[in-house]
DONUVO-913407 format. One record per residue: x, y, z of N, C-alpha, C in turn. Coordinates in steps of 0.05 Angstrom, whole numbers, plus 5000, padded with zeros to 4 digits. Layout:
residues N
<<X Y Z> <X Y Z> <X Y Z>>
...
END
This chain:
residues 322
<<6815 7044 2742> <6815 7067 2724> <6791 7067 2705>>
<<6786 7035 2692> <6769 7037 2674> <6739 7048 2694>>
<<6739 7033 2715> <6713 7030 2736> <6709 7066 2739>>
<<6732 7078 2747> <6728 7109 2754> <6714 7122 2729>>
<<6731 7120 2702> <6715 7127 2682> <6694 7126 2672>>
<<6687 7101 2663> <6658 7101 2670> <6635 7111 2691>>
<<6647 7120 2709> <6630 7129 2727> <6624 7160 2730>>
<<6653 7170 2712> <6654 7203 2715> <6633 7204 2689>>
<<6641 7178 2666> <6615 7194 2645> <6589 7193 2656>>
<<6581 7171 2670> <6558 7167 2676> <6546 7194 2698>>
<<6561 7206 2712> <6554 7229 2729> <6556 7244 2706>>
<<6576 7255 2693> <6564 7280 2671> <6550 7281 2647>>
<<6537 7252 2644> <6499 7249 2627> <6485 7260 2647>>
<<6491 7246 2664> <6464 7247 2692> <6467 7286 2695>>
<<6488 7286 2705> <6487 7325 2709> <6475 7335 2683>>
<<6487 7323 2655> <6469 7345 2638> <6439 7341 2638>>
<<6431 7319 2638> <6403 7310 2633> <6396 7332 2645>>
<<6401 7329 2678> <6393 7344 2692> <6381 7371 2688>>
<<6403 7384 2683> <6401 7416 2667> <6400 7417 2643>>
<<6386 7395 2623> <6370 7405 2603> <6404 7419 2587>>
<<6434 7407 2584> <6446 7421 2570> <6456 7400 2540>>
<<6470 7371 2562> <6483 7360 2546> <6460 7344 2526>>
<<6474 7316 2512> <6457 7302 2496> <6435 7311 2472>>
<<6454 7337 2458> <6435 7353 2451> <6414 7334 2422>>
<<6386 7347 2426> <6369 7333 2412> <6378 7318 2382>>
<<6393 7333 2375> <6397 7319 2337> <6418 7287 2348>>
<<6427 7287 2377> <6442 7266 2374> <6421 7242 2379>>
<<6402 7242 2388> <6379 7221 2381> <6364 7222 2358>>
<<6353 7248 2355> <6335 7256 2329> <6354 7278 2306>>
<<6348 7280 2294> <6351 7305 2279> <6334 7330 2282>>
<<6348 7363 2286> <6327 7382 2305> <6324 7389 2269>>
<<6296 7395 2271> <6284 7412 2250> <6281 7443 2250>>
<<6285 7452 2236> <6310 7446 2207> <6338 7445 2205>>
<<6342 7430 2191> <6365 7426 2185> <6380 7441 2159>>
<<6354 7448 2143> <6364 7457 2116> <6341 7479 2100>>
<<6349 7487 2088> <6320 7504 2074> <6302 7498 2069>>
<<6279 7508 2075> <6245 7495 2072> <6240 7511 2043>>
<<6229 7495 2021> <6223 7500 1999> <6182 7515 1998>>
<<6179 7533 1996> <6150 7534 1995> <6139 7541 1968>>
<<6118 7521 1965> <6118 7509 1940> <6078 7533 1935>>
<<6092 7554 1912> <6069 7567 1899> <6061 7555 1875>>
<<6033 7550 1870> <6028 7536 1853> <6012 7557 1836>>
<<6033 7579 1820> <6019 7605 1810> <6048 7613 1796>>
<<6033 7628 1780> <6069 7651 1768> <6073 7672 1793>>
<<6095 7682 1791> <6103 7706 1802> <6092 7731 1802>>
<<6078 7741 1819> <6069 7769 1813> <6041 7765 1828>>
<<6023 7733 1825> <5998 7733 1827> <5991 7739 1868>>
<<5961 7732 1864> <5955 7738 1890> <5977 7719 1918>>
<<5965 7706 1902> <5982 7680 1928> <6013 7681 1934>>
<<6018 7685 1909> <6051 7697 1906> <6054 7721 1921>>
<<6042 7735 1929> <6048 7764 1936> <6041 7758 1969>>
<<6017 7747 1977> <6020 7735 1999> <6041 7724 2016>>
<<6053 7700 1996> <6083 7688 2011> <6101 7703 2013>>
<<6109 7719 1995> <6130 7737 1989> <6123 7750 2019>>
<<6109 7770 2025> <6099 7779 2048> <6102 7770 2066>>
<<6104 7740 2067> <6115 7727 2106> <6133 7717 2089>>
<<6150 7709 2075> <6170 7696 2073> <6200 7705 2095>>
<<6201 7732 2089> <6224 7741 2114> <6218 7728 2139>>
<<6204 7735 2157> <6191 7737 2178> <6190 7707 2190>>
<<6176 7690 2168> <6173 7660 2172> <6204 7650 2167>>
<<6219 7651 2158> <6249 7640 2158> <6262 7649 2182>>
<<6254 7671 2187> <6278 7675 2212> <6260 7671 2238>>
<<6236 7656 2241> <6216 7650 2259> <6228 7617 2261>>
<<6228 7600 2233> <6246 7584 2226> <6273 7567 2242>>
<<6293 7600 2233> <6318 7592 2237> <6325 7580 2216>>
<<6309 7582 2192> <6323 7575 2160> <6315 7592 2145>>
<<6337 7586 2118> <6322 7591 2096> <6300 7586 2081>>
<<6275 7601 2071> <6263 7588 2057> <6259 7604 2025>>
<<6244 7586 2008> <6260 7589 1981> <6232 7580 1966>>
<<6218 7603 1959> <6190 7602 1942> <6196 7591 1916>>
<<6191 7569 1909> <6189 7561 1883> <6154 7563 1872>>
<<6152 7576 1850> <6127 7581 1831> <6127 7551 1808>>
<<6106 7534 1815> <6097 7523 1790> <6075 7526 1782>>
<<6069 7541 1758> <6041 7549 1753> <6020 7529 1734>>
<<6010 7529 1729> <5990 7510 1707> <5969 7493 1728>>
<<5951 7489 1694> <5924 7474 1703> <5908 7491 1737>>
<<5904 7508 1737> <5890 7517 1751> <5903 7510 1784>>
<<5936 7517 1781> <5947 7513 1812> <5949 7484 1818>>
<<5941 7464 1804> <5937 7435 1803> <5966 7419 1797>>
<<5982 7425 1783> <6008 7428 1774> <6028 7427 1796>>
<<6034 7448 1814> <6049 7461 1830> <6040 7437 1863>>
<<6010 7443 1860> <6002 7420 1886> <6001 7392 1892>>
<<6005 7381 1859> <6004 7360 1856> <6038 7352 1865>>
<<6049 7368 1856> <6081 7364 1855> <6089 7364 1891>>
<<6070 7382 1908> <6075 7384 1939> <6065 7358 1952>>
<<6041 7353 1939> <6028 7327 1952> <6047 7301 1946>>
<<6063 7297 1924> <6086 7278 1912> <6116 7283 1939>>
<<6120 7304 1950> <6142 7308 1964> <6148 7300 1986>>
<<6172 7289 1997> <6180 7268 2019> <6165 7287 2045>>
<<6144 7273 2054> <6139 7283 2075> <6160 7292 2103>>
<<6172 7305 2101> <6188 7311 2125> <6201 7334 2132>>
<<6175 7354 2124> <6171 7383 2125> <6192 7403 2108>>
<<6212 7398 2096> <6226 7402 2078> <6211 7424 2052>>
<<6179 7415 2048> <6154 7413 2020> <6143 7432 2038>>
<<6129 7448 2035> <6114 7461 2046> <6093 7479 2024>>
<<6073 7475 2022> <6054 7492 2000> <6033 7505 2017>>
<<6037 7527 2002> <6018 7553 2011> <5999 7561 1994>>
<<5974 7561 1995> <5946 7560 1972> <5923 7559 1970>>
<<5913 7579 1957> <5885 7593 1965> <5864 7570 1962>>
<<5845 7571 1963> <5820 7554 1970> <5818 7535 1944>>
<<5825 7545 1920> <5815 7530 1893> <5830 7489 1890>>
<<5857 7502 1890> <5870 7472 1883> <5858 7459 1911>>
<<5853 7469 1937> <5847 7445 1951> <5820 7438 1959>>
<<5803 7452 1950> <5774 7452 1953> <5750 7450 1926>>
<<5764 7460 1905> <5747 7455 1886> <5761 7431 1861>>
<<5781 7443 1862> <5795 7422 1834> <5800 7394 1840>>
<<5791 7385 1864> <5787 7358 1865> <5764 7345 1852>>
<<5742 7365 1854> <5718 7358 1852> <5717 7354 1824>>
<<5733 7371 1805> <5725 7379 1775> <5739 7361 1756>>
<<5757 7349 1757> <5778 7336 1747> <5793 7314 1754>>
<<5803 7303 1747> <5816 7276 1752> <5849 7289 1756>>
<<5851 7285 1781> <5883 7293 1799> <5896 7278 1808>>
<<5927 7279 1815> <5932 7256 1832> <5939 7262 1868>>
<<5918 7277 1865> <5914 7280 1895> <5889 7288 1910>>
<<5877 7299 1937> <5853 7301 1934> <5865 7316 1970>>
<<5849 7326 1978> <5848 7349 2002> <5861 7324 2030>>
<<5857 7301 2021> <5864 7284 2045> <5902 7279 2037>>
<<5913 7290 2014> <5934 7284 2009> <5941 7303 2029>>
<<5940 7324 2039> <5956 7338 2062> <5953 7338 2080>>
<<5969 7348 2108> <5960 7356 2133> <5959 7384 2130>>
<<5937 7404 2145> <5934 7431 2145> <5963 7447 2167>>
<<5978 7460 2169> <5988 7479 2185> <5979 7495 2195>>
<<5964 7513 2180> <5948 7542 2195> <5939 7556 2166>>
<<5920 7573 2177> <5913 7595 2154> <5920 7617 2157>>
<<5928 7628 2135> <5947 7656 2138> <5925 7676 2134>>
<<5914 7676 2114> <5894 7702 2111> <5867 7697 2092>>
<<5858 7714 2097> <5827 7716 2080> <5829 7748 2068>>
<<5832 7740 2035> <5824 7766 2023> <5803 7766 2006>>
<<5790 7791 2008> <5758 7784 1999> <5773 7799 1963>>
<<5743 7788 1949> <5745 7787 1920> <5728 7821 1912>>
<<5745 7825 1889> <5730 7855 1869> <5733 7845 1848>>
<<5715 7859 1836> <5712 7857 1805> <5731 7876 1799>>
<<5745 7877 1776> <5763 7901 1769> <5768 7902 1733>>
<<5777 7922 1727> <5771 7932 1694> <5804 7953 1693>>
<<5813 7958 1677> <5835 7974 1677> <5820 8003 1668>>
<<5824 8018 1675> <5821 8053 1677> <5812 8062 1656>>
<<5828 8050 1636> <5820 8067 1604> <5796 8041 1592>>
<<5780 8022 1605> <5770 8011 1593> <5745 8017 1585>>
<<5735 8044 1608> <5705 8048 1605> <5684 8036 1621>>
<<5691 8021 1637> <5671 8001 1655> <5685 8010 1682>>
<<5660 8026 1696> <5662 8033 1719> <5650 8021 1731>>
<<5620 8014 1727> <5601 8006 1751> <5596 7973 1740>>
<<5577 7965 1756> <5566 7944 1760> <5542 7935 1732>>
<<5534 7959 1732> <5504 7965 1717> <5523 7964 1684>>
<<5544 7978 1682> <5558 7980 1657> <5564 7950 1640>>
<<5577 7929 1670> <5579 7904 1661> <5562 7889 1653>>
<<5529 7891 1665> <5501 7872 1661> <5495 7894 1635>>
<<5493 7914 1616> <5485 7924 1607> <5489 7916 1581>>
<<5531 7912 1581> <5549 7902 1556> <5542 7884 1552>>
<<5535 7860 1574> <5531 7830 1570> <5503 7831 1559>>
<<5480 7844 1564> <5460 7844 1558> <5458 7844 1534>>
<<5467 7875 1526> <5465 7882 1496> <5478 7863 1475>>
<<5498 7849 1474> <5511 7834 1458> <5521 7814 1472>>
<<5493 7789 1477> <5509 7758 1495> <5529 7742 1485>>
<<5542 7741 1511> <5567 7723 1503> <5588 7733 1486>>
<<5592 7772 1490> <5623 7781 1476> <5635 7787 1485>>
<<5616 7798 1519> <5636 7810 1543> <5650 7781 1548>>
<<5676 7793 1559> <5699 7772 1558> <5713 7772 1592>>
<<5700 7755 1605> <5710 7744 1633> <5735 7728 1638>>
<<5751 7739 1654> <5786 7721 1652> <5776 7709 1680>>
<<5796 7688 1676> <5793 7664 1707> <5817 7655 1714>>
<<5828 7652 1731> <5858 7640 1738> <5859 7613 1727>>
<<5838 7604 1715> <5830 7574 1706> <5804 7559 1715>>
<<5795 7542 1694> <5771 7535 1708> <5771 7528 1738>>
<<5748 7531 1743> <5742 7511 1764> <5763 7533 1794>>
<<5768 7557 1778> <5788 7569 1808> <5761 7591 1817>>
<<5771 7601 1846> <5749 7618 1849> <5738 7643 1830>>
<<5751 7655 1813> <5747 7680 1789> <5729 7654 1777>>
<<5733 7639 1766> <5707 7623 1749> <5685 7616 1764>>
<<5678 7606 1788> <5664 7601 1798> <5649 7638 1802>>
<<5657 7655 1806> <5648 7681 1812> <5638 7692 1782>>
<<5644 7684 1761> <5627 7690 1746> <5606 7670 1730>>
<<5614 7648 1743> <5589 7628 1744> <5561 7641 1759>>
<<5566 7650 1779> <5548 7663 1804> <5535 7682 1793>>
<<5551 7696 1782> <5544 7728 1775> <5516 7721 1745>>
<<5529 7708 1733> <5519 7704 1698> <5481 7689 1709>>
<<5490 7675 1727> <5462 7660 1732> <5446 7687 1751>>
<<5452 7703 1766> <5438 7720 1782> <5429 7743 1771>>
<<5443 7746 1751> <5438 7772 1741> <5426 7762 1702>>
<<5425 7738 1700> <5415 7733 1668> <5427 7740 1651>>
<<5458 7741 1655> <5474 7751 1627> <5490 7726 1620>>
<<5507 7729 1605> <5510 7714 1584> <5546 7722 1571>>
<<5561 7707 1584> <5597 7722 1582> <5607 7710 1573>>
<<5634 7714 1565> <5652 7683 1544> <5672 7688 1579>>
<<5680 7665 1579> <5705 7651 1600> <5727 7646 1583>>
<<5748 7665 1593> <5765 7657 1576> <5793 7649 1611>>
<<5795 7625 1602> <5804 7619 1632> <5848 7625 1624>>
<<5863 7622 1652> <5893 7636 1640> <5903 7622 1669>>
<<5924 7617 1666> <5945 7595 1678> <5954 7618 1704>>
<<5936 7622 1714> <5938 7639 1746> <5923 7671 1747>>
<<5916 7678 1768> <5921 7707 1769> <5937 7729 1752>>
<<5962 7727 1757> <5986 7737 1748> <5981 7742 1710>>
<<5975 7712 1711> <5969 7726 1677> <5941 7730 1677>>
<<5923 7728 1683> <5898 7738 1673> <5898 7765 1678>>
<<5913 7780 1693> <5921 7812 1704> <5928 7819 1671>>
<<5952 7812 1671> <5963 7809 1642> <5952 7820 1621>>
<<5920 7801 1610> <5911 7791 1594> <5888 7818 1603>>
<<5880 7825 1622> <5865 7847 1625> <5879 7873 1621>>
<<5902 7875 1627> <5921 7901 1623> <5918 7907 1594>>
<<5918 7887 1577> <5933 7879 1551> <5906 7883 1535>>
<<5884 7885 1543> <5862 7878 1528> <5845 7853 1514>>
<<5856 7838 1524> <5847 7813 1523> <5825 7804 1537>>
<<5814 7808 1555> <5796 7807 1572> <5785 7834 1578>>
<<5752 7838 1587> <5739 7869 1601> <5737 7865 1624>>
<<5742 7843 1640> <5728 7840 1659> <5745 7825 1676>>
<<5757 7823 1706> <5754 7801 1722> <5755 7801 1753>>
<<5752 7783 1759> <5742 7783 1795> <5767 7763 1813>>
<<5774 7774 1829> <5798 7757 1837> <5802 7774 1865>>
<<5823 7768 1880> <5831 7771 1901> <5848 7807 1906>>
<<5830 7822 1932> <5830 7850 1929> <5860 7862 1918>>
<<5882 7852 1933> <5908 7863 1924> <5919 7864 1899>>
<<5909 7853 1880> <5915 7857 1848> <5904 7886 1840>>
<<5878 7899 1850> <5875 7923 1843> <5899 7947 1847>>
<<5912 7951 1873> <5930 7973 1873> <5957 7959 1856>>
<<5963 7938 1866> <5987 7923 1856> <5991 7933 1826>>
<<5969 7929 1809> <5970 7931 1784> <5950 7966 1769>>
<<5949 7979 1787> <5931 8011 1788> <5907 8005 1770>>
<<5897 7986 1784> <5863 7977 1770> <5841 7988 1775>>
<<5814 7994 1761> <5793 8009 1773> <5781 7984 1788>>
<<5773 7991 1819> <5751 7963 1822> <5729 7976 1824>>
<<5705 7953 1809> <5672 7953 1802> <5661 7954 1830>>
<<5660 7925 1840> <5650 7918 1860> <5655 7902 1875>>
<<5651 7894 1901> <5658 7880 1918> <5646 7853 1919>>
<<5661 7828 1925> <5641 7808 1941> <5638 7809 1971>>
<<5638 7826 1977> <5648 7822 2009> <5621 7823 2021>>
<<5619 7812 2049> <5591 7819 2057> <5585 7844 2076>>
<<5609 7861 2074> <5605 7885 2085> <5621 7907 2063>>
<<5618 7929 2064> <5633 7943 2058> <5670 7943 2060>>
<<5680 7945 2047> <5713 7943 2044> <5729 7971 2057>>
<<5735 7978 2085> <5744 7994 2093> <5766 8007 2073>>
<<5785 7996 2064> <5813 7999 2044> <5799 8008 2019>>
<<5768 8006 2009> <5754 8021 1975> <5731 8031 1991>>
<<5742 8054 1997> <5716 8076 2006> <5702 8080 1975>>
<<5670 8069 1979> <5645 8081 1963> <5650 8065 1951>>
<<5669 8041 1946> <5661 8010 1933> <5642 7997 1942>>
<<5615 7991 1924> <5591 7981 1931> <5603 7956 1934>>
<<5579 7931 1952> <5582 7913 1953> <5563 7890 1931>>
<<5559 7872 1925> <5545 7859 1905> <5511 7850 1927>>
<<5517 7859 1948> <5496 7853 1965> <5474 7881 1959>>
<<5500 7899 1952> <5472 7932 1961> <5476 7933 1932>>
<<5490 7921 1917> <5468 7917 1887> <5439 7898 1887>>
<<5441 7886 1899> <5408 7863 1896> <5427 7838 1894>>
<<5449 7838 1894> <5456 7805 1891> <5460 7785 1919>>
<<5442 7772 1934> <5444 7765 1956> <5467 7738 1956>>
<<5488 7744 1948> <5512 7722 1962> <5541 7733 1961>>
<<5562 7719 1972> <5584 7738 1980> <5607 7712 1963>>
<<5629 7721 1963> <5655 7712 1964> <5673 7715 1969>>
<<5692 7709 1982> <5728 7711 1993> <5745 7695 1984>>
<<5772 7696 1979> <5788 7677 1990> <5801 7674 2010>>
<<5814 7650 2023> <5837 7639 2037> <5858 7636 2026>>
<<5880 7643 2044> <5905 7616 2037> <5912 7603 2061>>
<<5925 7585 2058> <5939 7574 2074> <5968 7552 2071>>
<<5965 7538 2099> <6000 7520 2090> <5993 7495 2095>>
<<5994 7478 2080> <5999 7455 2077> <6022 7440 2087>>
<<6024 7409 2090> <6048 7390 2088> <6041 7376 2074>>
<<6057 7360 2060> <6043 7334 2052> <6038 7310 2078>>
<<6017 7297 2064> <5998 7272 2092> <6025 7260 2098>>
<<6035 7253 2127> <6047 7248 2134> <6070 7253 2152>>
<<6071 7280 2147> <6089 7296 2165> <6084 7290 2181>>
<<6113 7285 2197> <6108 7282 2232> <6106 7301 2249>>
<<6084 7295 2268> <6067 7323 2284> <6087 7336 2292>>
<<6110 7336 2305> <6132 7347 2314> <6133 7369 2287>>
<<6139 7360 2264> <6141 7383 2244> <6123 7394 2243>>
<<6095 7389 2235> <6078 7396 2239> <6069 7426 2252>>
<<6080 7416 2282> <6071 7433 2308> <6100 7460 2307>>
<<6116 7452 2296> <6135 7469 2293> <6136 7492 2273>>
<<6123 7481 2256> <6114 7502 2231> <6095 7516 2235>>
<<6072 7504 2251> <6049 7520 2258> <6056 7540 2286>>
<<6078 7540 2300> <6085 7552 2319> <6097 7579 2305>>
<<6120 7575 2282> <6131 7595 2268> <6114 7614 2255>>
<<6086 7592 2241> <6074 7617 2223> <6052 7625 2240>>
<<6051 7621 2265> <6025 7650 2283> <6047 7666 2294>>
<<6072 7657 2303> <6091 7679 2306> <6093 7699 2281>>
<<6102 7692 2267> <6098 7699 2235> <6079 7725 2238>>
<<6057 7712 2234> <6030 7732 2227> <6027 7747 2254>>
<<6036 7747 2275> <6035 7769 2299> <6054 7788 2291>>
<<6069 7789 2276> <6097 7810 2275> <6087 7832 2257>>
<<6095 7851 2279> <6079 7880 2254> <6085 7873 2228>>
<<6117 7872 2228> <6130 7876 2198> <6106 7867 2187>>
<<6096 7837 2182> <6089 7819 2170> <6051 7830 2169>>
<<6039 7852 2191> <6017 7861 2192> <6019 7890 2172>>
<<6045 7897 2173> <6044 7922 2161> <6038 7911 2124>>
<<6055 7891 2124> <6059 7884 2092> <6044 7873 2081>>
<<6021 7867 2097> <6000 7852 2089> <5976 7876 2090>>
<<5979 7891 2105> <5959 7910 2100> <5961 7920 2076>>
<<5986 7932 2072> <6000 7938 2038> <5982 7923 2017>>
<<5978 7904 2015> <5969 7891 1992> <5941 7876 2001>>
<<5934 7892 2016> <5890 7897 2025> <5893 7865 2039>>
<<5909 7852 2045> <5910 7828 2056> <5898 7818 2089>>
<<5879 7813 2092> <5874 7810 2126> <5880 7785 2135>>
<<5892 7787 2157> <5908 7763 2163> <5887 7744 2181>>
<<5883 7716 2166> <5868 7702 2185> <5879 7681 2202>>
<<5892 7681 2218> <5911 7664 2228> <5895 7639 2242>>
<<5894 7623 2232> <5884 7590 2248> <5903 7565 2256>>
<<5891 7547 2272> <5916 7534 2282> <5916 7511 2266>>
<<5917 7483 2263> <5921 7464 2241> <5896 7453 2253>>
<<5884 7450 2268> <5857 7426 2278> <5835 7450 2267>>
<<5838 7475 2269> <5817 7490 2265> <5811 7495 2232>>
<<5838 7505 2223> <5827 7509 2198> <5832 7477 2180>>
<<5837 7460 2196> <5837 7439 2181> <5805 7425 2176>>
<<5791 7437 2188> <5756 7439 2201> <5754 7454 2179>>
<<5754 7481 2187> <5747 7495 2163> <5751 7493 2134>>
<<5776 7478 2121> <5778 7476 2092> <5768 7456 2084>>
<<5762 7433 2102> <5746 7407 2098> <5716 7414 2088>>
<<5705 7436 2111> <5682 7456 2107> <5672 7467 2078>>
<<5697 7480 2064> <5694 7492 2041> <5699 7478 2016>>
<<5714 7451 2023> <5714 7427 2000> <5679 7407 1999>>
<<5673 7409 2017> <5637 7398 2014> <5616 7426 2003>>
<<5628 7443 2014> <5601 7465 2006> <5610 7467 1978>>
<<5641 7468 1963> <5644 7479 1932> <5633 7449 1921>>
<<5642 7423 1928> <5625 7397 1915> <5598 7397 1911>>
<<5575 7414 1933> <5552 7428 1926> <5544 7433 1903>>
<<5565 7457 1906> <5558 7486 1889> <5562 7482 1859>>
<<5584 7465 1853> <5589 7448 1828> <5577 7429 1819>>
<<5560 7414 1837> <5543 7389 1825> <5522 7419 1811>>
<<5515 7426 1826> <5482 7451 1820> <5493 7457 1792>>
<<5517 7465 1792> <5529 7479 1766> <5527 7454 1745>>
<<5542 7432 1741> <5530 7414 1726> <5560 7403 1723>>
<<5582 7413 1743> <5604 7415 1731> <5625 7398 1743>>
<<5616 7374 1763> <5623 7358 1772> <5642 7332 1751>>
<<5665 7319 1769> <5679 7306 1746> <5659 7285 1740>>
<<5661 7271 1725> <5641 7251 1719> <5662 7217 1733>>
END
């Protein structure tokens, strides 16, 4: 009896193997996921990047088969929020989504406890190019209005930045040296509030990522883009002003170093499904967003790319950590 038994289990492993039914995977491993993926914004609510996730967050959960659950930690220039992702148990659970600054420049500027090698890349979600923008009733329409203010009275026009060292500061680093003016930086704990702080009058001026203009019914000046901006018909570019250089941002998804490729390759499977789904093309159009979808070896190339050229661009500046 015992001899038969054993033998009937041993035929119905062998039959399931077979057809791929029984032995299902979590009874060796655990199938991922198991539980809600946390994605970790390192911004307030409302800002560019925030408006980004929000935008695949449906789409990517049920690509998933979980819940996921945007937590915002904002401060120190997104440094705060990333530092806290790069600290998290690697085992895809952590997931941070985040434009070019905390992982390409703010290593360079400051003393962190982490550095671009603390992650593995997933994919890149999108590239949205940068405008200058002013609120309606402020009186600053053009380009020529801004070099004119700064001119006439240096250092009163008042430039907002998501924080040093994020791309809005570096863009009016660019601008002040090309054009010979002369601006106060007044830097603000993300996007979201430097919008704020421009709404409010606190700031005349700032340059940041395109979808804050409708989001918030902003006038935009000008473009960094290196072509014209289909979505701001008769928005000049800073090129067909005389200024010969461009700017954009990225975002993208992170893990922390360590994740096992299996998670890895699973997440990066969800978010190009993700970014193929109208919904997720329609909603991103909504908020001037173009979707740049890369796979983890490619744009893991590419942000390595943009962490040496901003270490550049910052030594030139003078603004390297010491």
């Amino acid at each position: 009896m015992i001899a038969k038994t054993r033998r009937a289990l041993a035929f119905s492993a062998a039959t399931a193997t077979f057809f791929g039914l029984a032995m299902p995977y979590g009874a060796a491993q655990a199938a991922y996921p198991e539980k809600p993926i946390t994605i970790m914004v390192a911004w307030a609510a409302g800002g560019a990047t925030d408006l980004v996730a929000r935008a695949i967050q449906p789409v990517f959960s049920q690509k998933l088969g979980t819940d996921l659950i945007i937590k915002n930690v904002a401060g120190a220039a997104g440094t705060i929020g990333t530092a806290e992702a790069a600290r998290a148990e690697p085992d895809g659970y952590t997931v941070l989504i985040t434009p070019t600054g905390p992982m390409t420049t703010q290593p360079h500027l400051r003393k962190i406890p982490y550095d671009i090698d603390s992650f593995a890349p997933v994919g890149r979600v999108a590239v949205t190019e940068v405008v200058m923008m002013a609120t309606k009733a402020s009186g600053i329409k053009t380009l020529e209005d801004v070099i004119k203010a700064a001119k006439a009275e240096p250092g009163k026009l008042k430039f907002g930045s998501a924080g040093a060292g994020t791309l809005p500061h570096i863009a009016i680093l660019a601008l002040n040296k090309a054009a010979g003016i002369d601006t106060k930086h007044i830097p603000y704990q993300g996007s979201a509030n430097a919008v704020k702080a421009l709404l409010g009058g606190e700031i005349d001026v700032y340059s940041d990522q395109s979808p804050l203009v409708p989001k918030y019914d902003l006038h935009p000046i000008v473009s960094w883009s290196e072509k014209p901006l289909p979505e701001y018909p008769g928005l000049p570019t800073l090129i067909e002003k005389g200024f010969d250089f461009t700017m954009a941002n990225w975002s993208g998804v992170f893990v922390p170093k360590g994740t096992p490729e299996a998670v890895i390759e699973a997440l990066g499977k969800a978010l190009r499904d993700t970014l193929a789904d109208p919904s997720v093309v329609e909603s991103l159009n909504k908020i001037k967003v173009t979707i740049g979808a890369m796979d983890a070896k490619t744009f893991g190339a590419f942000a390595m790319k943009d962490y040496e050229t901003n270490r550049e661009l910052l030594r030139e500046a003078g603004l390297l950590k010491k």
